[in-house]
N, C-alpha and C positions, 0 to 999 in steps of 0.2 A: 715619749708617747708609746702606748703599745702597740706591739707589732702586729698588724693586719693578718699576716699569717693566723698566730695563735689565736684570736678573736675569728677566726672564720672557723679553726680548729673547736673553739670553746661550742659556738653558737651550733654547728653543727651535729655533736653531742647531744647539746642540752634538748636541742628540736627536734633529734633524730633522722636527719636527712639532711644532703646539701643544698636542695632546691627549698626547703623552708628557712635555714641558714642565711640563705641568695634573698629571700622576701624581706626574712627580718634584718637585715644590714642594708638594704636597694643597692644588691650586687648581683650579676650573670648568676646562671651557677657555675657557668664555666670557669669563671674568676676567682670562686670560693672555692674549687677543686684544682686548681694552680696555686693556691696560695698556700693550701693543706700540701699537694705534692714537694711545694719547696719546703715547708715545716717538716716534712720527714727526711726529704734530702738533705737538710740539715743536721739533724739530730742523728739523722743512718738509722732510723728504724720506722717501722712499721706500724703507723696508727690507726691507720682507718682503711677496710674492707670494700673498695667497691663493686665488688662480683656480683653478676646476676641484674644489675641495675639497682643493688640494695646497696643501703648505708648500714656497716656496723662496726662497732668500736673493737679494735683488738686487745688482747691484753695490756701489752705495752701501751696505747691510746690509753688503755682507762685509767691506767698509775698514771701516765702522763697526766690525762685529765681533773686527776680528783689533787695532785698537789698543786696543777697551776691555777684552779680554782680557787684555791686558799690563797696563793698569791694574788688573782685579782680580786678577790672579796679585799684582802688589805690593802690593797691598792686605792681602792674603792673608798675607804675605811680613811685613807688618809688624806684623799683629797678632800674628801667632805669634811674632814675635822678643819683642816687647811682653810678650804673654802668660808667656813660658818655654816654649813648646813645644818652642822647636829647643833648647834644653838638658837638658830635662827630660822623658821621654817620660810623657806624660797624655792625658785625650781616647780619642774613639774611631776603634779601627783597624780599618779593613775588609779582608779579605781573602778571596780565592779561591784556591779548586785544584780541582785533579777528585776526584774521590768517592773515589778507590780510596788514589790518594795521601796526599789529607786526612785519611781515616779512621787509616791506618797512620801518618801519622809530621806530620803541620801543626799535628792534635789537638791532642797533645801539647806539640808545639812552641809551640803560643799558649799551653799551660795554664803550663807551664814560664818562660814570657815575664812573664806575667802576674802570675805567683806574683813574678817580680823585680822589677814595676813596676804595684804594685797601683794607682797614676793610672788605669793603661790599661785601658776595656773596651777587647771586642774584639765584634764581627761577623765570622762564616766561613762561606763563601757557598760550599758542593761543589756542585760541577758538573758534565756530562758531557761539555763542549766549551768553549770559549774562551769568557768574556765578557769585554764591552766594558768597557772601565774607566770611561768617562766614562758612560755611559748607567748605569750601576750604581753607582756613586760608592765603586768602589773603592779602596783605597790599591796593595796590594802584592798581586799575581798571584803564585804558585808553578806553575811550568809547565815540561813536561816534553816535550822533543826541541825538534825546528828552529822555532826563531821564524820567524813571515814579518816581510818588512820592515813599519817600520814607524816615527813617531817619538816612540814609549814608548823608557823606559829602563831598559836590562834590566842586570842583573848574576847573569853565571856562579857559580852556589854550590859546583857539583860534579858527577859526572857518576854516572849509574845504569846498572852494570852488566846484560847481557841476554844469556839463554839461550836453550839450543835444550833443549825438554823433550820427552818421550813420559810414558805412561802404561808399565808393562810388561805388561800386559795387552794394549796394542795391538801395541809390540814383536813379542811371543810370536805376535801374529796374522798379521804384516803382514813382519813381520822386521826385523834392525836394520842403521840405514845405514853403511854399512865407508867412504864417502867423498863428499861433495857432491852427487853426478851422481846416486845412488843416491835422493837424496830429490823425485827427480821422481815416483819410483815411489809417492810416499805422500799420504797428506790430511792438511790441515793445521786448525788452530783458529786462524782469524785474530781480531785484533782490531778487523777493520771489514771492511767488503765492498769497500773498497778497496784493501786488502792486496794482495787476488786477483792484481792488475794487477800488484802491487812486487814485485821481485825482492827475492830476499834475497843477503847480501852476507858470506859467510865469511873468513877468513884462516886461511893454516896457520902452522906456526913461522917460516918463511922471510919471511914478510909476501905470499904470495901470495895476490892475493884470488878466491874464485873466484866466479861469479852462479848463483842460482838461482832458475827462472820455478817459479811456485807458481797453483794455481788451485782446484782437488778441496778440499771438506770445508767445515766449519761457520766461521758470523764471528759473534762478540759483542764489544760495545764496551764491556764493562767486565772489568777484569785478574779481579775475584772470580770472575765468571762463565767468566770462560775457563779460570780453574784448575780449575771442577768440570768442563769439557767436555773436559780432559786428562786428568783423573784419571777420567774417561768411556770413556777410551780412544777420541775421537774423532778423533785425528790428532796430529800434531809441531805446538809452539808456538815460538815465539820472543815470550821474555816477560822482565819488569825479575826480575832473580837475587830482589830482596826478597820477592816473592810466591810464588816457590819455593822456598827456603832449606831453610825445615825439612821439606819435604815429601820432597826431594832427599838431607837427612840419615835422614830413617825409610825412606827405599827405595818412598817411594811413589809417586815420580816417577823416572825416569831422566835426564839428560842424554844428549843424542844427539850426534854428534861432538865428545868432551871436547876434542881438540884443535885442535880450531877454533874460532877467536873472532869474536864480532861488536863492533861498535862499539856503545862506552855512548852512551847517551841523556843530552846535557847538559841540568841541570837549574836552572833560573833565577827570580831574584827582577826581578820586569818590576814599572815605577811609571811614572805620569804624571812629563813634567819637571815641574819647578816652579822658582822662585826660589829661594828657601830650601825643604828640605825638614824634615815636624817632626821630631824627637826621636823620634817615635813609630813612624815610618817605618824611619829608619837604624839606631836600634838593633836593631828587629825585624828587618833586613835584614842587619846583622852577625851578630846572636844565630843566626837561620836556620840562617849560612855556617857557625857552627862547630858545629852541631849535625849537619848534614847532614856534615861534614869525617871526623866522630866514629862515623859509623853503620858499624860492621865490616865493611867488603866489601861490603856491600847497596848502599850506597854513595861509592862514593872518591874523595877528593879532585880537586880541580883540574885 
């Protein structure tokens, strides 16, 4: 078995502190800070800094850390081969997405997963912003638009279409834009208060792109909420086609420059590397891709 020392050492590290260490293991932290002191009184060196009431790694800790890491990723590596895991998905899979995506289409997609490979629970973790994978002991993120850098490992599933909508109530109040330049005239329904700042980013059939500075009207960070504040008649969205589909089809939304396109939001399956990874991971990360391949327009392909 590994030794509880070096795992309270590792978690410590990875989480940046011994009291988060102490949550993610259901240990004191006074127990995860004895169990580090005997790992150094072991070794006769100096890992970990607790001055000031702050956790930081010393040099010697971070060599320490970055080689017994590679041992326990192998470690990892061999009991899953051992086990059947990398052939056979079982075991529990953890995942995240954001709330709005999860609810509409990840749901399913783990009920669907599951119903194939009854081994596998699952944990789904909706969210309203990125979590950390390691400090949440994620498996597989579903996440939507530009990744920052990073040395997670993502894989492209598909890309989600996005429009420009009104209300026609607002329309009728405000009037309707005949070409780009025209939507400085109007308010918008952003989906953060950093919108404000973004321009938006049209093309015509020629592939001409053209900018639009946006600033005037309401921001909510979640898609559900922004659909009732369009259908509010509180300004032009630019939003993923999915959350507008049918509302587009009853006439309850409008599309605003039909002939102009935005760029889809690529949407990706992000994991920790690992050595080996399980069965339970890559097939739920195949399964995803063709489920997501399959969604009519909402959204398309590669």
């Amino acid at each position: 078995m590994r030794n509880a020392a070096e795992l309270a050492f590792l978690k410590t590290i990875q989480l940046g502190s011994i009291r988060a260490a102490a949550r993610a293991l259901g240990q004191d932290p006074s127990g995860v800070s004895r169990r580090i002191t005997q790992l150094e009184q072991r070794l006769g060196a100096h890992l970990v800094d607790r001055s000031g009431g702050k956790t930081s790694v010393t040099e010697q800790g971070r060599l320490y850390y970055e080689r017994l890491k590679v041992i326990i990723e192998q470690w990892d590596a061999l009991e899953a081969e051992v086990s059947g895991e990398v052939l056979h998905p079982s075991g529990m899979l953890r995942v995240t997405a954001s709330i709005d995506f999860g609810q509409e289409f990840v749901t399913d997609w783990l009920l669907e997963f599951r119903a194939s490979y009854p081994q596998v629970d699952f944990d789904l973790v909706l969210s309203g912003g990125y979590l950390d994978l390691s400090q949440n002991v994620i498996d597989v993120a579903i996440r939507v638009g530009r990744l920052p850098d990073s040395s997670l490992i993502a894989r492209k599933l598909a890309s989600v279409p996005r429009v420009l909508v009104a209300s026609p109530k607002y329309l009728e109040r405000v009037g309707v834009p005949q070409t780009p330049d025209d939507l400085s005239d109007h308010e918008f329904v952003f989906f953060s208060s950093r919108n404000r700042t973004e321009k938006l980013f049209l093309q015509d059939d020629s592939g001409k792109t053209f900018e639009v500075a946006r600033s005037g009207g309401v921001a909510v960070n979640a898609v559900r909420s922004a659909v009732k504040a369009v259908q509010a008649g509180q300004g032009i969205h630019s939003g993923p086609l999915w959350a507008f589909a049918d509302l587009i089809d009853n006439e309850e939304v409008t599309v605003v420059l039909p002939s102009y396109k935005q760029n889809a939001a690529p949407l990706y399956a992000v994991r920790q590397p690992a050595v080996i990874v399980p069965a339970r991971i890559s097939e739920f990360v195949e399964f995803i891709a063709n489920k997501a391949a399959g969604v009519n327009g909402l959204i398309s392909s590669r």
